[in-house]
Each structure stands twice: as C-alpha cells, then as structure tokens.
N, C-alpha and C positions, 0 to 999 in steps of 0.2 A: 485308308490313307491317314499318315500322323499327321494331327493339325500342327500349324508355326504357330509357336508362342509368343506373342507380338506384345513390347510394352509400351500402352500407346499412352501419351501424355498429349492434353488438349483439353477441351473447355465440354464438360457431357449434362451440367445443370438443365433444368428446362428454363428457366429464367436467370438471370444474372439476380443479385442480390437487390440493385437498385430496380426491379422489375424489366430491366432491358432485354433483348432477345439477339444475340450479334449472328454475323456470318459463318461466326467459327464455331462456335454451339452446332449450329446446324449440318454443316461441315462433318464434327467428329461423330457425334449422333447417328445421323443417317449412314454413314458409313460402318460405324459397329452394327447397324440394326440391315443391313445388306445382307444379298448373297455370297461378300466377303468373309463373313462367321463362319461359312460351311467348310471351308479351309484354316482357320484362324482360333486358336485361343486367346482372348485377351485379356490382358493385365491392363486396368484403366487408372491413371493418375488423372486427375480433374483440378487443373489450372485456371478456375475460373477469378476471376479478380470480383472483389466485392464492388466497385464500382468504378468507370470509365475515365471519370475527373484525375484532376493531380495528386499523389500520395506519395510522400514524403519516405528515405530510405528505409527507416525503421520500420513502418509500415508492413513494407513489401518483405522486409529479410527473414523474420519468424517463417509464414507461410512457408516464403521460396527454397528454405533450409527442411523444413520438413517433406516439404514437397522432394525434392534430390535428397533425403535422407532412405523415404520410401523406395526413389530410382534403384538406388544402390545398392537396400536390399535384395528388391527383385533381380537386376542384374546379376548379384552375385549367389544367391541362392535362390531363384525359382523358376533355372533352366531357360531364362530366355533364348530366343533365337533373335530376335529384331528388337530394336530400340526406333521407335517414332514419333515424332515429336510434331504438334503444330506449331507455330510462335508467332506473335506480330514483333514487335520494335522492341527497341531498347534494351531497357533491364530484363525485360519478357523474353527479348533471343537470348542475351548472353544466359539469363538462368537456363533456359531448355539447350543453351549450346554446350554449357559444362554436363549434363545430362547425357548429349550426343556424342561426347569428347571420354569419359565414362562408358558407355557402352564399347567404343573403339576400342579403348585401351583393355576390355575385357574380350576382346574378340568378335561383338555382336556387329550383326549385318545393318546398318543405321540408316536413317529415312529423314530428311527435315525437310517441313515444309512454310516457307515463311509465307504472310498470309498479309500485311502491311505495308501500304503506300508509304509510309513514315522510314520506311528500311532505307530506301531512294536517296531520302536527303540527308539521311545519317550516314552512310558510309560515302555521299559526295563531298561532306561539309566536314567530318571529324576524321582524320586518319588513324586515330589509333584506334577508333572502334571498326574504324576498314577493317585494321590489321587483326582485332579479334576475332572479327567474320569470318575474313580469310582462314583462321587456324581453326573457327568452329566447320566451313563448308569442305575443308580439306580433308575432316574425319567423318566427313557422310557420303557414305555409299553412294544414297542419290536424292539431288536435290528435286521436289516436285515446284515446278513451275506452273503458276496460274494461268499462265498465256505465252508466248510466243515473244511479247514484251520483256517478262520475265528471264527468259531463257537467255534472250542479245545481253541484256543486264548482268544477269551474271557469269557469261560466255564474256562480256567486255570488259567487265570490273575485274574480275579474277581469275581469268583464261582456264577458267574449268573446262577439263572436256564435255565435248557433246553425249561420251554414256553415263554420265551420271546426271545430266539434266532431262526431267524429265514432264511434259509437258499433260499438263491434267486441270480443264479449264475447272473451277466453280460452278457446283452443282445443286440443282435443287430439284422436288418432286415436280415438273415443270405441268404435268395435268389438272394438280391439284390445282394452279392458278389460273384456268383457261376461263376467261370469257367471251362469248357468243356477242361482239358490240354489230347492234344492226343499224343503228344510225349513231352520229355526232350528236354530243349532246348541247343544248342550248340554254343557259352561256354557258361555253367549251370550260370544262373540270381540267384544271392542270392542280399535280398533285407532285411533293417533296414528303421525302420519307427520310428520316436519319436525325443526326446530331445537331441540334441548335449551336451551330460554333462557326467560325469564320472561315477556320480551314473544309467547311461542308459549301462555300459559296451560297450562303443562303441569305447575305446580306446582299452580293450581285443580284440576285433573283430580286429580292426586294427594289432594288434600284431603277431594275427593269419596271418591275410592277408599278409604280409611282410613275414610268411617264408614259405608260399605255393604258391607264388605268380608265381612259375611258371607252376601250373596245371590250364586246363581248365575251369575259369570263371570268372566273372564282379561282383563287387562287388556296388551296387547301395542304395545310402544312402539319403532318406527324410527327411528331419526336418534342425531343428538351433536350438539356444541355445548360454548360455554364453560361450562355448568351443569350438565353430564355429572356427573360426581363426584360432584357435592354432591345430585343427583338419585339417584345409589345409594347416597350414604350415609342420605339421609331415607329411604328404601325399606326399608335395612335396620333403621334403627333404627325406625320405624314397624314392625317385625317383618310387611310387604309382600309378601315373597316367592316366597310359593305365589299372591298375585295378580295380580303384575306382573311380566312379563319384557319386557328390555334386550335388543333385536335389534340395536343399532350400524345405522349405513347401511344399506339396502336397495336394491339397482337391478333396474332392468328384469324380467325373468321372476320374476326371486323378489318384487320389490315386486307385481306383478301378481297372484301366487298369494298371499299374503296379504291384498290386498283384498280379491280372488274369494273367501275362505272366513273373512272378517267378516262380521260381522252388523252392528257397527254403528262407525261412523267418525267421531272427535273432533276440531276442532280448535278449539279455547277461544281465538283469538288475540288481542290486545290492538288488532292493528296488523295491516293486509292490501290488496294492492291487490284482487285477486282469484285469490285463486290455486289453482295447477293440482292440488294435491294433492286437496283437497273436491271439484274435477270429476271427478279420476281415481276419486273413491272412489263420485263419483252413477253415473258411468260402469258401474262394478264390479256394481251392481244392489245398492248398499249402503245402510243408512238413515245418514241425516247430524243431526250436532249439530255449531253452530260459532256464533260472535259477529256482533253485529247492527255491522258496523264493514266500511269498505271497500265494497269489490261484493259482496261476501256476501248481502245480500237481494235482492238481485239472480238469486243462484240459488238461494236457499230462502227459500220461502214457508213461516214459523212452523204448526206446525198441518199444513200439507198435504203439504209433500215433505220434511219435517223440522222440525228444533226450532232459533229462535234465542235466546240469550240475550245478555243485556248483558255485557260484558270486565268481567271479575274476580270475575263474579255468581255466586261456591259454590253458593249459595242454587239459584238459579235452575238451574247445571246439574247438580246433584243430581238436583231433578225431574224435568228433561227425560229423564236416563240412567234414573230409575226407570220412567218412565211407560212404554217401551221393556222396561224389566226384565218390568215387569207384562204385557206384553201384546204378546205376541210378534207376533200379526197385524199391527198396527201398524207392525215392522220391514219385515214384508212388502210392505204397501199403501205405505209414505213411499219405501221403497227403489224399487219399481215407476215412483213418482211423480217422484222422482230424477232416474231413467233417463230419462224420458222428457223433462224440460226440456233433459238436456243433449244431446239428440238433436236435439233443432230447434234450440238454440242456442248451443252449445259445439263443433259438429265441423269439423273444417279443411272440409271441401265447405259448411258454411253460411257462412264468412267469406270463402273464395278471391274469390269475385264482388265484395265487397266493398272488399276491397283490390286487385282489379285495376281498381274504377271509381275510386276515389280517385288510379290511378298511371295512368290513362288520362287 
C-alpha cells in the first residue's frame, strides 16, 4: 500500500519554550506517534510559539513567514497529497488558514482543525475576521470538530455542510491517568491545573474559597501565568494560606500523581475549545466541576458525571463545590461516571480509525 503524504503543521516540541506542556503538543504528538504512521508519511512543520503571553506583530511575522515559506515549498515540490493544519485563534488561524488556502489552490485534499475557545468570540464580536474564516473554512475539505458543540458552531456561523464537518473529540492516553481512589480523602483535595489568568476563572474559584474557607479542604493550584502575583497577593491578603497552595507548573509524573490523589478537579474557564486538562482529570477517576462553554458539555453531563456552571457564576460554583463538600459518595459515583465517558470517547484507539478514514 502507497502511504499519503500528509503535511501536518501543529505544535510536536515536548515542552513549549517557556517550559509549558499545552493540549495541542499532545494532540499532534500522539497522533504522529499512532497507528496512523502505518498509512501516512509525514511532513511535520512545528508551530510551537515561544510563549503563551501577549507578543507584539513583529514578533510573530519572521517565524510565521518562515513557517508558510517551508509550506510552500513542500506543497509545491515534495508531492503532497494533504495539507493539515492544527490552529487555535487569531493571528495563529489566519497564518495556518493562508497555508490551508495554499494547499487548495494547489490541488491538495486540506484538513483544519481549530482547537480555541477564543475562535467563539472572535468571529461573534469581529466580522471581518468572520469573513476571513469564512474564505479560510470554505478551502477545507474537512473541518475536525472537538465535540458536537463545535459542529452546531460552525454548521450555524457558516452553513457548512454536515460532510465536511467532522466530529473527533480530544484525546489523550486515558490508562496512563487511571487511579484506583478507595476512599475520599481527608480534608477533601480539590485541585486547578492551567493558566493563572482571569479568563481560566480562577479568581471565581478563589472567591468561592474565601467564604467556605472554613469546611473541610485544601485547595491546590498548578500552573502561572500573567496573574501569578496578583493571585498570591489576593491569597495573602484574604489571610488564604492554610487553604491554598501555589504549586508553579506541573508536568508529566508529578501532574499525574496529583490528580490520582484529588478528589475533586476545578476548572471555572470563561473560554475553552475542549480541553485536555478536564479529560486528564475524568481520566484520573476524579469528580469534575467546570463551565457550560466550549466542548465542555460535551464531556459532562450536569448532575451525572459532574457539575456544570455558567462562566463567572460564584453563585453557582459555590454550590456545586458544596454539594461534593456534603457528600462524599457523590465524588465517588460522578468520578466513576467520569471515567467512564472518557473511555469510549476520549482515548487515542477510539479516534485513530477516525482520522485514518478521513486521510484515506
């Protein structure tokens, strides 16, 4: 069998430059390193951005021109058959959409998969970046959809048909995260993994913590970001301390051991395509609270394998944390329940097939 020439543009670093570890690394990684390869030669461009923060145009244009200089190459002389691209927001879609717009106009069969809560409110609030969407999703073959969310999104924005949308949740090695929790622990581990910033709700979460602060549990917080500081100075002066601890970055074994010995895992986000940290944590045998936004209802059903609230809703996740506070069984059974959606729908072997009929 002739393998497809696929030229996949995405993020394949093992760490980001600022030591970060994102969802999309892991994404395009795991998927070159699949039983996809068996069918597949790849051409790999590696869009990894040197860090997360704000950076300015000049910046970004050297790379992003080198980067689509390389496309163009391979496009035009090293026999592709497929152009696919992963992308989150902004300047990061439009540069991998002129890439996707490029393979078209050469003939290749094109793939884009955007991967950004932030898409959402750009093409709600800006129309002329709608309208360059629009001309970038019109020259792809087929758009991959993180969830079902997805799919209404841009079946409603852009009346794409339904065969070129194509539904392929977020995946991750979902074994490797498994923990065996045989009791609740005491005081109950609630745990937040991601960006120290506002659009991660993690000054809600704070808010919450401050007037429950004196029920049974620790409130344990991974990641930095530009709101680092100002997130230990409200801690301290909230006199916080004995409730919350500042873990800085977490990777690999030691991120894993800390979900394995949570009980319950937060992430309040404002903004989210779908992402990998809430899988990793249904993975872990954990109970989940997170925001009704993005592909998130997608993997939790309110009530049954967890709690969702509205972005910014104190109110609301107050209760969810209490109702968990009160009744430990509950972490149990949602945790369980967790486990088990991401097991039929979240693990690299339920998506390979998927994306090998799409490049077939």
């Amino acid at each position: 069998m002739i393998k497809k020439k696929v030229l996949f543009v995405g993020s394949f670093k093992e760490l980001g430059k600022d030591g970060t570890v994102g969802g999309q690394m892991f994404a395009c990684k795991s998927l070159v390193s699949s039983e996809v390869s068996n069918d597949v030669e790849w051409i790999l461009i590696d869009t990894t951005a040197k860090t997360n923060k704000q950076r300015n145009l000049l910046s970004r244009f050297l790379p992003a021109l080198k980067r689509i200089t390389k496309c163009v190459y391979h496009i035009v002389f090293s026999k592709i058959d497929i152009v696919m691209v992963f992308t989150s927001s902004g300047y990061s879609f439009l540069e991998k959409g002129l890439i996707i717009k490029i393979g078209f106009f050469f003939n290749k069969k094109t793939i884009i998969a955007p991967r950004s809560g932030f898409l959402i409110n750009e093409v709600q609030t800006n129309i002329k970046f709608k309208k360059k969407v629009q001309k970038i999703l019109s020259k792809s073959n087929y758009i991959i959809c993180q969830g079902n969310f997805w799919k209404n999104f841009f079946q409603k924005e852009f009346n794409i048909s339904l065969e070129k949308l194509k539904v392929i949740p977020n995946w991750i090695f979902v074994d490797s995260y498994y923990s065996n929790k045989v009791t609740v622990n005491s005081p109950i581990k609630i745990l937040f993994l991601g960006w120290i910033t506002k659009n991660k709700g993690i000054f809600d979460l704070i808010n919450v913590v401050r007037e429950i602060k004196d029920r049974d549990f620790i409130l344990e917080i991974g990641g930095n970001g530009d709101e680092f500081e100002n997130l230990k100075e409200i801690i301290l002066k909230e006199g916080l301390q004995n409730k919350v601890k500042l873990l800085d970055w977490v990777y690999g074994e030691e991120k894993k051991q800390l979900l394995g010995k949570a009980d319950i895992f937060i992430l309040p986000s404002y903004r989210e395509g779908m992402p990998n940290a809430l899988i990793e944590a249904m993975s872990s045998n954990t109970a989940v609270i997170s925001t009704n936004v993005g592909g998130i209802p997608d993997l939790i059903t309110s009530g049954f394998n967890g709690f969702l609230v509205e972005p910014g809703d104190v109110k609301g996740l107050k209760t969810a944390i209490l109702t968990y506070l009160e009744d430990k069984d509950k972490i149990t059974l949602f945790a369980e329940k967790a486990l088990e959606h991401v097991n039929e729908n979240n693990s690299v072997q339920s998506v390979v097939q998927k994306f090998k009929n799409i490049i077939e």
